[in-house]
One Martini backbone bead per residue (centre of mass of N, CA, C, O) as a GRO file, in nm:
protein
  391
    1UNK     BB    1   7.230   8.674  21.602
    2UNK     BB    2   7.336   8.790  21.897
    3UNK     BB    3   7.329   8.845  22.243
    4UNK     BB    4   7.614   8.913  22.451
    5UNK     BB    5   7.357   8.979  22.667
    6UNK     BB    6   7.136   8.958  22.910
    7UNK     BB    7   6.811   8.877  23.020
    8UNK     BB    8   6.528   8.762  23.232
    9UNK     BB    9   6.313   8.589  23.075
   10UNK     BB   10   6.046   8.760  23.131
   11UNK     BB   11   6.187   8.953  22.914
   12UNK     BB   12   5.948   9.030  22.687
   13UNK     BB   13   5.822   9.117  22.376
   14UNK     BB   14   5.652   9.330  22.227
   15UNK     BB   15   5.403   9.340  21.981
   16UNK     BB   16   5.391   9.590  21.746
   17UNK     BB   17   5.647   9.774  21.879
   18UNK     BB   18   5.723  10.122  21.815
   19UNK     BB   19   6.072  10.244  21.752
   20UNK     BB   20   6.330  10.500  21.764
   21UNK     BB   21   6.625  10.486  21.595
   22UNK     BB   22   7.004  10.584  21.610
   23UNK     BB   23   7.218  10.650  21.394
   24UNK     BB   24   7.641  10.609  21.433
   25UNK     BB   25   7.824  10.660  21.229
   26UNK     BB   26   8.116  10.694  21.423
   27UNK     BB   27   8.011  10.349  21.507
   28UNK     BB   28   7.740  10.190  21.382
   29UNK     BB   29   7.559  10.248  21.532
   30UNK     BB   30   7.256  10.136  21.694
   31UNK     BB   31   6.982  10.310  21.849
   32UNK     BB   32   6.721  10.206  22.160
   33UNK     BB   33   6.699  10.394  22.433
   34UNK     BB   34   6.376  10.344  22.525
   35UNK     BB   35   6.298  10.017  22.720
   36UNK     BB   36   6.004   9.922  22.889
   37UNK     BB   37   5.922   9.712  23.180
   38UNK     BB   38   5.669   9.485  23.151
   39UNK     BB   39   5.351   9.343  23.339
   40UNK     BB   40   5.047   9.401  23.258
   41UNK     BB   41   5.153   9.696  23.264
   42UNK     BB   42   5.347   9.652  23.506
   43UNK     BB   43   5.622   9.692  23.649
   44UNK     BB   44   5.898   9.474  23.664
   45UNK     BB   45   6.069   9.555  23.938
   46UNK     BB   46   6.165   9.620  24.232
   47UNK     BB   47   5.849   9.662  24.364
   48UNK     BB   48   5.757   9.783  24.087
   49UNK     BB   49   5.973   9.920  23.952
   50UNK     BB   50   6.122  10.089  23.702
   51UNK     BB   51   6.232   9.972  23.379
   52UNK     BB   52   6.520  10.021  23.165
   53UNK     BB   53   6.652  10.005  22.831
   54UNK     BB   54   6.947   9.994  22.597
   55UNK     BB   55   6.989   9.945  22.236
   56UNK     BB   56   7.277   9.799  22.054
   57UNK     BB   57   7.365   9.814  21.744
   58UNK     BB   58   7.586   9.647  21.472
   59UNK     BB   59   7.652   9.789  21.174
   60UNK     BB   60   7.758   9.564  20.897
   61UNK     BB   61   7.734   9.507  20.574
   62UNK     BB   62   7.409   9.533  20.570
   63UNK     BB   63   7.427   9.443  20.893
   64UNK     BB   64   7.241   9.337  21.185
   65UNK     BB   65   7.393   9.330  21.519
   66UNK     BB   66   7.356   9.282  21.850
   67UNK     BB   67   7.557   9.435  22.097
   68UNK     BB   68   7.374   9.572  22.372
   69UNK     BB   69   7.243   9.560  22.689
   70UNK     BB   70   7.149   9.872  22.931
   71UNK     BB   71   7.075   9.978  23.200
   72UNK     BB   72   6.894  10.271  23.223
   73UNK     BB   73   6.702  10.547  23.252
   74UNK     BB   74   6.398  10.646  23.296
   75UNK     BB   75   6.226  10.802  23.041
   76UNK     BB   76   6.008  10.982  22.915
   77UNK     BB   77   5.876  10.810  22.659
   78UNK     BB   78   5.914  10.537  22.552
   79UNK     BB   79   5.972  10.406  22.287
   80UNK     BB   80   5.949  10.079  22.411
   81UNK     BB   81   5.781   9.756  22.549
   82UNK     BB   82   5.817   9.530  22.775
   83UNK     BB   83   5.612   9.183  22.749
   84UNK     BB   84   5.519   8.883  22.927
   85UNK     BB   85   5.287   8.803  22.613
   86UNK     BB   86   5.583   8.860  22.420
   87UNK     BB   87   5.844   8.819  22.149
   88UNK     BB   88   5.847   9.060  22.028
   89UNK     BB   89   6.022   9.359  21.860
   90UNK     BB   90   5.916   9.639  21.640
   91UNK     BB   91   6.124   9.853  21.449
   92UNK     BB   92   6.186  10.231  21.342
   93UNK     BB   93   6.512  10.267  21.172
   94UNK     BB   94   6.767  10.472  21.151
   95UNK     BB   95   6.995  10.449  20.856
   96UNK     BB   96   7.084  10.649  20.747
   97UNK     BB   97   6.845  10.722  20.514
   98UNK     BB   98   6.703  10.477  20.617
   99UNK     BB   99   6.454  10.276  20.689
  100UNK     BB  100   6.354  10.026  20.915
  101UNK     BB  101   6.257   9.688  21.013
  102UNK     BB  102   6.265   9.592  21.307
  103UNK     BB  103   6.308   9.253  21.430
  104UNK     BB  104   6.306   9.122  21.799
  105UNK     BB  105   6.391   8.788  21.960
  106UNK     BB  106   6.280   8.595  22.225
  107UNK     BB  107   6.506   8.306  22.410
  108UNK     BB  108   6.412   8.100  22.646
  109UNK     BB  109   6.666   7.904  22.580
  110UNK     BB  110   6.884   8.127  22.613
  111UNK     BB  111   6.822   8.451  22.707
  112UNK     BB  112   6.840   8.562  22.414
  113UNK     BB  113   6.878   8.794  22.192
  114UNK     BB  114   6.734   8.830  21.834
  115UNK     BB  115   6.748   8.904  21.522
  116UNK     BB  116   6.494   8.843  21.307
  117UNK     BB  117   6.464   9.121  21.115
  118UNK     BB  118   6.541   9.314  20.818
  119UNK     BB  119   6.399   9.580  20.660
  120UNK     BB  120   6.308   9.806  20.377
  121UNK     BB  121   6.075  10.075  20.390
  122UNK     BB  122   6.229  10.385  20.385
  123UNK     BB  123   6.288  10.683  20.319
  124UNK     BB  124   6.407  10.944  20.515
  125UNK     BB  125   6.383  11.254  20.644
  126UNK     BB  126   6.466  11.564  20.591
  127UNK     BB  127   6.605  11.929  20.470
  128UNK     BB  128   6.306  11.946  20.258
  129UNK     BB  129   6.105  12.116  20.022
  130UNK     BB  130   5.829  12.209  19.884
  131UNK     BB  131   5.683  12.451  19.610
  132UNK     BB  132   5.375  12.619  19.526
  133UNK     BB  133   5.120  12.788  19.328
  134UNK     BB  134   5.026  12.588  19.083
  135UNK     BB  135   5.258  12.633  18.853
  136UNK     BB  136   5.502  12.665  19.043
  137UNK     BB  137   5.830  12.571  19.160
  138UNK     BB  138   6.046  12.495  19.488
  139UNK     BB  139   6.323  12.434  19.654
  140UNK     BB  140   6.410  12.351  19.983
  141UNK     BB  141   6.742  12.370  20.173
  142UNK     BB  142   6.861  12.283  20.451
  143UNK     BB  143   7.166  12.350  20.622
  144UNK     BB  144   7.508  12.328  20.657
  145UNK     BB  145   7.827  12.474  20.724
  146UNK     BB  146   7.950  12.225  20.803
  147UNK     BB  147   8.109  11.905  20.868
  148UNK     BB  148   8.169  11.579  20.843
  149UNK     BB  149   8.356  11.322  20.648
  150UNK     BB  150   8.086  11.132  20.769
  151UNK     BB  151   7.847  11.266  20.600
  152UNK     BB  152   7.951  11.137  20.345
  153UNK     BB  153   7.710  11.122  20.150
  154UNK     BB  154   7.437  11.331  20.079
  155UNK     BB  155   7.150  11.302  20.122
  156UNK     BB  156   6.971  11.156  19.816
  157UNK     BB  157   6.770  11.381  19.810
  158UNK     BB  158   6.943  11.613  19.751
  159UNK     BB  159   7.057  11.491  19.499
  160UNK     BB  160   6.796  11.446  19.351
  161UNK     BB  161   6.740  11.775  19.317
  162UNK     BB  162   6.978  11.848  19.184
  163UNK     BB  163   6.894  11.726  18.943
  164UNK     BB  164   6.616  11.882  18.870
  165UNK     BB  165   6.749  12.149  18.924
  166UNK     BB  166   6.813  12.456  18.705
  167UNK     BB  167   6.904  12.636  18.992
  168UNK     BB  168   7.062  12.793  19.199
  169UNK     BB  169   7.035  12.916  19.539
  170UNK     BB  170   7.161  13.139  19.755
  171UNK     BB  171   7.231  13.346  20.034
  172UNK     BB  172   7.513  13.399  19.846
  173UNK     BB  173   7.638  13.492  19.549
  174UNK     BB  174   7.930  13.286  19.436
  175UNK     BB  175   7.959  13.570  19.163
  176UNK     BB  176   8.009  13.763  19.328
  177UNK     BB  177   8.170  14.095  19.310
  178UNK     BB  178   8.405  14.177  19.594
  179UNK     BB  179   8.465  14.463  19.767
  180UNK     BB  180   8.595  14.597  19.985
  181UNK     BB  181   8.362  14.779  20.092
  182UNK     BB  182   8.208  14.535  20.210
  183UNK     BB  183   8.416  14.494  20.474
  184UNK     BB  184   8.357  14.761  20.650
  185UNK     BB  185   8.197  14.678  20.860
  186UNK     BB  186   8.384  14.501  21.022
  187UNK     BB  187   8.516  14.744  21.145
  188UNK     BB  188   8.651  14.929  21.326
  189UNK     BB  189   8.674  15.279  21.403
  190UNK     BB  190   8.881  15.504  21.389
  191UNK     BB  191   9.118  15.421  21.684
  192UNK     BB  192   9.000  15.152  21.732
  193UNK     BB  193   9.036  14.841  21.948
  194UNK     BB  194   8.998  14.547  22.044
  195UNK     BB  195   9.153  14.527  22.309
  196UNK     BB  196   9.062  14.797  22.417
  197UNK     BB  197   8.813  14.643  22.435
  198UNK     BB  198   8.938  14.481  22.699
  199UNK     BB  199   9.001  14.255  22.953
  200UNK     BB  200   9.324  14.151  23.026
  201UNK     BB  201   9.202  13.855  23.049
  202UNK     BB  202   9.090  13.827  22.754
  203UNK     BB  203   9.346  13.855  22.634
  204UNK     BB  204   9.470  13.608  22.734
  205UNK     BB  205   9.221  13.378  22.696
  206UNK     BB  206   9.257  13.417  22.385
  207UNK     BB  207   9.540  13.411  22.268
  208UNK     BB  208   9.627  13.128  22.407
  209UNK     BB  209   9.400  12.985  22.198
  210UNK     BB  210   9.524  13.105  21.949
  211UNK     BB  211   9.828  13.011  22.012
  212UNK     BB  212   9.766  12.745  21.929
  213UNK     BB  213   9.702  12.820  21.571
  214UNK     BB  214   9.913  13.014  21.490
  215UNK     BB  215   9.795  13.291  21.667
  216UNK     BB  216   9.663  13.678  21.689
  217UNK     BB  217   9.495  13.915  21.833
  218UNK     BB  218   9.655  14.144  21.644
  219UNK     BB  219   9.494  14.044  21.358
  220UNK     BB  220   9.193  14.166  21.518
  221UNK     BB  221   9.255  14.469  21.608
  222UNK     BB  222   8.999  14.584  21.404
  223UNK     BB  223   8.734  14.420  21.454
  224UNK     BB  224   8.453  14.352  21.514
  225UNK     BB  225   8.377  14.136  21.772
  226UNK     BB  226   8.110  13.973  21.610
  227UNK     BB  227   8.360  13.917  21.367
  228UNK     BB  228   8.555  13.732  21.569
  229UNK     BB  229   8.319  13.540  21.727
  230UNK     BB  230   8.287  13.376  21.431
  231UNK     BB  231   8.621  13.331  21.378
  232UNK     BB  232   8.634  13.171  21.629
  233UNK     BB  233   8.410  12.892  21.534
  234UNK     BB  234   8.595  12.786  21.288
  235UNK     BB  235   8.847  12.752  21.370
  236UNK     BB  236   8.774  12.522  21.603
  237UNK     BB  237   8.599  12.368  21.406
  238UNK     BB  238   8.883  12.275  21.221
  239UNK     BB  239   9.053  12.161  21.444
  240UNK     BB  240   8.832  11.894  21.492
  241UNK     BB  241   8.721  11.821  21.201
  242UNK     BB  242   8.580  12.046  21.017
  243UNK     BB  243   8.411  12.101  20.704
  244UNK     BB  244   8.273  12.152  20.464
  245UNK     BB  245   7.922  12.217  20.342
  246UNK     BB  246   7.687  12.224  20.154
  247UNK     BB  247   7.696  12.454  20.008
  248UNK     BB  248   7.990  12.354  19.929
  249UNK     BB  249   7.932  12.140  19.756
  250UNK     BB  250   7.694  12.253  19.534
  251UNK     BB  251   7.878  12.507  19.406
  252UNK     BB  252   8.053  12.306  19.306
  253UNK     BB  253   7.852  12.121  19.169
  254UNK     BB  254   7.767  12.365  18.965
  255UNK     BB  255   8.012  12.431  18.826
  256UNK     BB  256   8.064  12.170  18.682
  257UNK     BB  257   7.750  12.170  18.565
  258UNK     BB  258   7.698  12.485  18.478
  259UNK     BB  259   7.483  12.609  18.701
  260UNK     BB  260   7.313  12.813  18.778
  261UNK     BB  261   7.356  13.106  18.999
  262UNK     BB  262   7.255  13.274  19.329
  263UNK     BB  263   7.111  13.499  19.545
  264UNK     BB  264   6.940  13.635  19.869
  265UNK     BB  265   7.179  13.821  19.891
  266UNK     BB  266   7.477  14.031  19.988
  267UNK     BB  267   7.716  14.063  20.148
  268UNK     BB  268   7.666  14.321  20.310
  269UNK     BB  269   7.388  14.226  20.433
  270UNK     BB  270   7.500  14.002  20.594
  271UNK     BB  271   7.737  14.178  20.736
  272UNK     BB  272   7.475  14.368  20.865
  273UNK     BB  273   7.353  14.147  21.031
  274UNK     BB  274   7.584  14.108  21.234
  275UNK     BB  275   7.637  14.402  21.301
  276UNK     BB  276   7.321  14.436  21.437
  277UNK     BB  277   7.349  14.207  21.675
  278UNK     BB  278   7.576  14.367  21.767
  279UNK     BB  279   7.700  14.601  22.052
  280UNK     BB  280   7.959  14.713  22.218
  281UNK     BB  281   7.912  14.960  22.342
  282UNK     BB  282   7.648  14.823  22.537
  283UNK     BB  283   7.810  14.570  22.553
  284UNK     BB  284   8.001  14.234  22.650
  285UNK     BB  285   8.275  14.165  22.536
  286UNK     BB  286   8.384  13.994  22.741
  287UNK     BB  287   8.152  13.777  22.733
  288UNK     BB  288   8.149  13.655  22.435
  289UNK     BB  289   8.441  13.547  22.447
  290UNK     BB  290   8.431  13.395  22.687
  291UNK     BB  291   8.225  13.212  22.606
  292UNK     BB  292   8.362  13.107  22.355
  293UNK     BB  293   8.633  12.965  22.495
  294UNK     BB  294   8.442  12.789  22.694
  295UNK     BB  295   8.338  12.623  22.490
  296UNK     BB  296   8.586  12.522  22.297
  297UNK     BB  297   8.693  12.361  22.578
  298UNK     BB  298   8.383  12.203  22.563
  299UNK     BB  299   8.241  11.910  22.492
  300UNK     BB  300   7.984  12.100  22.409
  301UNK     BB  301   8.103  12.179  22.090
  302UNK     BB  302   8.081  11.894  21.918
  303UNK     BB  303   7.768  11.813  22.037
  304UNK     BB  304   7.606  12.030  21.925
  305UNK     BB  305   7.693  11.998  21.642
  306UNK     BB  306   7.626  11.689  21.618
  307UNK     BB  307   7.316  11.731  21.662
  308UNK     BB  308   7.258  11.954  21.431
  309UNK     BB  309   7.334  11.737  21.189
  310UNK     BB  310   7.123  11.530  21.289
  311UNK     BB  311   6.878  11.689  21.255
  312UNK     BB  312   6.884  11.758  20.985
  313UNK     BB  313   6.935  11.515  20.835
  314UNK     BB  314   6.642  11.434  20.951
  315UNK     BB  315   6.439  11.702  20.964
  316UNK     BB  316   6.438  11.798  21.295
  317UNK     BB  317   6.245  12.093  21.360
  318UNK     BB  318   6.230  12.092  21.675
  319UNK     BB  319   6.551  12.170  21.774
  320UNK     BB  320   6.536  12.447  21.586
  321UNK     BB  321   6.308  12.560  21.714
  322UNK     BB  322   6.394  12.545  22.065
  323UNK     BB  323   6.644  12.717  22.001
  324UNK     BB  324   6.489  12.960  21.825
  325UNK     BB  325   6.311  13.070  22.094
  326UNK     BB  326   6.556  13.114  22.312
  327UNK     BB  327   6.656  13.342  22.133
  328UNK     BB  328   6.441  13.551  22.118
  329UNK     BB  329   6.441  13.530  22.440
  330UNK     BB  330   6.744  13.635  22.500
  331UNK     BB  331   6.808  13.740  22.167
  332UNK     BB  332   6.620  13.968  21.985
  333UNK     BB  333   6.834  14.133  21.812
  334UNK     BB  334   6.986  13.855  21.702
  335UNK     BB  335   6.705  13.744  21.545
  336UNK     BB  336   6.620  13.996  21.385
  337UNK     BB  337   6.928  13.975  21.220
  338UNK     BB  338   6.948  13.708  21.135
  339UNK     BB  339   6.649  13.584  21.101
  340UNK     BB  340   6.413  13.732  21.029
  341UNK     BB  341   6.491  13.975  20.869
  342UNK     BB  342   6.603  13.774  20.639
  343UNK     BB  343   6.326  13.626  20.613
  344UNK     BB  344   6.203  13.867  20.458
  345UNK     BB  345   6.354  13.915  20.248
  346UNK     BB  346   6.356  13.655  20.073
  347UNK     BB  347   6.055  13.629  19.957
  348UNK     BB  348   6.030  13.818  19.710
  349UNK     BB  349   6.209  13.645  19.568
  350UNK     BB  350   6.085  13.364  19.597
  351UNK     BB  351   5.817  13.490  19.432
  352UNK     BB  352   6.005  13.552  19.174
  353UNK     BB  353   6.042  13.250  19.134
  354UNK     BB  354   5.762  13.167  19.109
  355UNK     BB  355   5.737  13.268  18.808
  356UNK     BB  356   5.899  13.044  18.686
  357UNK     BB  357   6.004  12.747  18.497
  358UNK     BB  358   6.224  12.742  18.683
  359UNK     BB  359   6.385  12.513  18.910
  360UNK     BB  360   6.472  12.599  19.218
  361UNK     BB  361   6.745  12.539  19.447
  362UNK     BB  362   6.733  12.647  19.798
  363UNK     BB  363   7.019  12.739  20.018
  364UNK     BB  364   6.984  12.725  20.350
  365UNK     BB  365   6.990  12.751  20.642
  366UNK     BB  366   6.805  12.554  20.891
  367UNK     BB  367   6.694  12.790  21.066
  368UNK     BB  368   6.530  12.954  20.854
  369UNK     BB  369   6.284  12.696  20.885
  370UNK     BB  370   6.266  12.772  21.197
  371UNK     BB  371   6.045  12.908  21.404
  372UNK     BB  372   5.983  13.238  21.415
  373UNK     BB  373   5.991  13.354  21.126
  374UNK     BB  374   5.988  13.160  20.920
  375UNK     BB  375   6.004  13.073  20.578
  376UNK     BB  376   5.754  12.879  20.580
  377UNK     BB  377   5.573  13.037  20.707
  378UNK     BB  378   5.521  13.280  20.541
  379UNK     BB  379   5.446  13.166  20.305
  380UNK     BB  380   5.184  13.056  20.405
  381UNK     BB  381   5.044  13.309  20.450
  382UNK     BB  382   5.049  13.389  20.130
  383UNK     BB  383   4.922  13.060  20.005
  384UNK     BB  384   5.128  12.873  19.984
  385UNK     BB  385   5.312  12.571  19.922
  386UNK     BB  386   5.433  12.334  20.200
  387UNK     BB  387   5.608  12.039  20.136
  388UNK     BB  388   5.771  11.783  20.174
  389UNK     BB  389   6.027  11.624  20.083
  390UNK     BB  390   5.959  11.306  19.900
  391UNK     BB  391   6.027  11.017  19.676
   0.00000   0.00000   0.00000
């Protein structure tokens, strides 16, 4: 297993410096952002100018094998450091969910890389915690409300809790039975219609849009714009290839194993928080259609899901939590309606259920787990134990 590409033979490889690879599904590579390379410690580029690489790695039944590597920029905190006094580089890589230790050795004689061991280390965390008052627990599990059909099947870890659970708890009970007037907040008040708060330019550009789908503005010419707007991103969702999520994944398994199922809020509540977040009255609504119109047909739509569902599947709440400091202070309104307040909401149930001896698995999204007033923070505050859960 070689290198497709040389580098020059300088450049060699420093040896137990670990760099943090990342495995993309739907290419099967391994990738090693950046590897900077260095000669006692200084910059080993043209007139000491610093060099960087990208190393990418082709993962194929069971095997990894080197793909190609190549000049990229430079940047702030590299992964690993070439240097030219070893030839060893020692990586830990995550391959779907699992660690591994990968060991790269380069050749005087062949001016090549060759990857020299693969071992696995240990399964990699995820967004799973376990909760404990000293005498009851509960699982908390992070998910996402879409996936894509390579993200099947669900980390392990996540199947080995369900193994555990004796009932499952979701945002919303899946057996709640709901009437009509459950959705009446969804909708303007009587004489109201979505259309006639648009200027006719986002007419045109929602319509057009909508026609691609099969679909006309006129079919939600009652809802209000916050809940039509959430309808825009399910529709665009489906389009491009995304299906349901981790908690309909569980769900179906729950009824299939009998498994009891409840939830931390009513559909109404729901709904209510969606109605709170947004004021159409006050608001622009032409620019919130408008911007997601205009999401929807740039690149960063599938770029921002998929950065999320790896953010998940690997539990790296640093991302999810960047993004919701952001939101409350772009939009305090809309995080403490959406974020903040159900995270508050959901405490009491959930000191509720540590009060018995069954074990509950509880699902929500994973932003609710992340950033200020989530619900790991709060619990911790009343002096739960809250730590990842590693199997």
């Amino acid at each position: 297993m070689i290198l497709l590409c040389s580098l020059s033979a300088s450049m060699l490889i420093a040896e137990d410096v670990f760099a943090t690879g990342r495995y993309d599904v739907e290419k099967s590579t391994l990738t090693i952002e950046c590897v900077e390379v260095l000669s006692d410690g200084n910059p080993i580029g043209p007139g000491g100018s610093r060099v960087a690489y990208k190393l990418s790695l082709l993962v194929s039944d069971d095997q990894l094998t080197i793909l190609e590597v190549q000049e990229t920029l430079i940047i702030e905190d590299c992964s690993a450091v070439f240097e030219t006094t070893n030839n060893i580089l020692t990586t830990e890589a995550r391959v779907v969910d699992d660690i591994y230790d990968v060991r790269l050795q380069f050749d005087d004689e062949t001016d090549r890389f060759a990857l020299l061991s693969t071992n696995h280390s240990r399964r990699g965390e995820t967004s799973l915690w376990r909760v404990s008052n000293g005498e009851h627990e509960l699982f908390l599990g992070g998910t996402i409300h879409i996936l894509r059909g390579s993200d099947f099947p669900l980390p392990q870890s996540f199947l080995d809790v369900y193994q555990q659970a004796d009932t499952l708890v979701f945002e919303i009970n899946p057996d709640e039975v709901i009437t009509q007037s459950d959705y009446s907040i969804a909708y303007l008040p009587s004489g109201q219609s979505l259309i006639n708060l648009l200027q006719p330019s986002t007419v045109f550009l929602v319509n057009t849009y909508l026609n691609t789908q099969g679909k006309f503005l006129l079919q939600y010419d009652r809802v209000k714009p916050e809940f039509f707007d959430a309808e825009l991103f399910y529709i665009a969702a489906r389009e491009v290839g995304y299906i349901d999520g981790v908690d309909d994944y569980f769900e179906l398994a729950a009824r299939t194993d009998g498994k009891p199922m409840s939830g931390l809020e009513l559909v109404y509540n729901n709904l209510a928080a969606l109605d709170e977040s947004f004021d159409h009255v006050y608001s622009n609504v032409d620019a919130l259609l408008t911007d997601s119109i205009n999401a929807i047909y740039s690149d960063d739509f599938k770029t921002s899901i998929n950065e999320d569902i790896v953010s998940w599947r690997e539990g790296n709440l640093a991302e999810f939590t960047a993004k919701n400091i952001a939101r409350k202070l772009e939009d305090p309104v809309f995080y403490e309606a959406i974020l903040s307040g159900r995270n508050r909401s959901w405490i009491p149930i959930l000191e509720q259920h540590l009060t018995s001896d069954a074990v509950e698995f509880v699902l929500a999204g994973v932003s609710h787990f992340a950033g200020p007033d989530n619900v790991i923070q709060l619990l911790e505050e009343l002096g739960y134990t809250v730590e990842r859960y590693l199997p």
